[in-house]
N, C-alpha and C positions, 0 to 999 in steps of 0.2 A: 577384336571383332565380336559382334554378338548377334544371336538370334532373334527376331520380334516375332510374334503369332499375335493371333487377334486375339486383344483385350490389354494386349502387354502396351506397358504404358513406355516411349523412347526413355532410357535410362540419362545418356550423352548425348550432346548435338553429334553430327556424323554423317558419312555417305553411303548411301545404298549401293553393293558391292553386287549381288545376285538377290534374284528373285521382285515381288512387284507384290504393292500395298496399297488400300487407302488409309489412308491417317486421318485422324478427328483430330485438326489442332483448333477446334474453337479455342482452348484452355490459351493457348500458347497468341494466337493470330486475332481469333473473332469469328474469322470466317466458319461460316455455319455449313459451310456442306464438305465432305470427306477431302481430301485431295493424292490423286493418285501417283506414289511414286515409285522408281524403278531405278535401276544401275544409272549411279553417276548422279545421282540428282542429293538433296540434301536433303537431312531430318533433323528436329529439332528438338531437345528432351523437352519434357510432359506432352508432348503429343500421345494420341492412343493408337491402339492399330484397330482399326473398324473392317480391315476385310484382306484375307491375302497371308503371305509370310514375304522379309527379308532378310537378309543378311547385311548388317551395318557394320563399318570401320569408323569406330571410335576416331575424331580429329581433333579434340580434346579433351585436358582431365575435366571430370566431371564437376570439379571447381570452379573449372571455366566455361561449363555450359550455358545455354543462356537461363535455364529454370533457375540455375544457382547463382548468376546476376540479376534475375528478376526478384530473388531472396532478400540477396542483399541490399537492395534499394528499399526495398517494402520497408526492412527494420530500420533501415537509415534515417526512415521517414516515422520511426514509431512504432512500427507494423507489427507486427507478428503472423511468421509464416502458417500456413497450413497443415 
C-alpha cells in the first residue's frame, strides 16, 4: 500500500483504499480534465495527483503496470522511453 499527495506521480496501477483525489491522467488517458477518485475505484500509474490525498493497494508488480507496458511497446516499436 502507498501514500499519494498532490504532485506524486501513481507509482503502480492499483485501488483506492481510503481517502479522495483528482488525478491528471492526460499522460496515461488524454483526457484533459482531472478525474476524481475515491475508495474502490482504480488508479493507474503515471497519473499525477492534482488535488487531495489517498491511500492505494498496490494490484500489481510495477512490471506489470500499464506505464511499464506502455514502455515496453514504445521500444518494441523502436522507441525510447522517457
Amino acid at each position: 500500500m502507498y501514500k499519494l499527495r498532490v504532485g506524486d506521480v501513481v507509482p503502480a496501477d492499483g485501488t483506492v483504499v481510503h481517502g479522495a483525489a483528482s488525478l491528471d491522467e492526460s499522460r496515461v488517458t488524454g483526457e484533459a480534465l482531472p478525474q476524481a477518485k475515491r475508495a474502490g475505484e482504480c488508479v493507474q500509474s503515471g497519473s499525477i495527483v492534482s488535488s487531495g490525498f489517498v491511500h492505494v493497494r498496490c494490484e500489481a508488480p510495477v512490471s506489470a503496470s500499464f506505464q511499464a507496458r506502455t514502455d515496453r511497446r514504445y521500444r518494441a516499436h523502436g522507441g525510447t522511453p522517457h
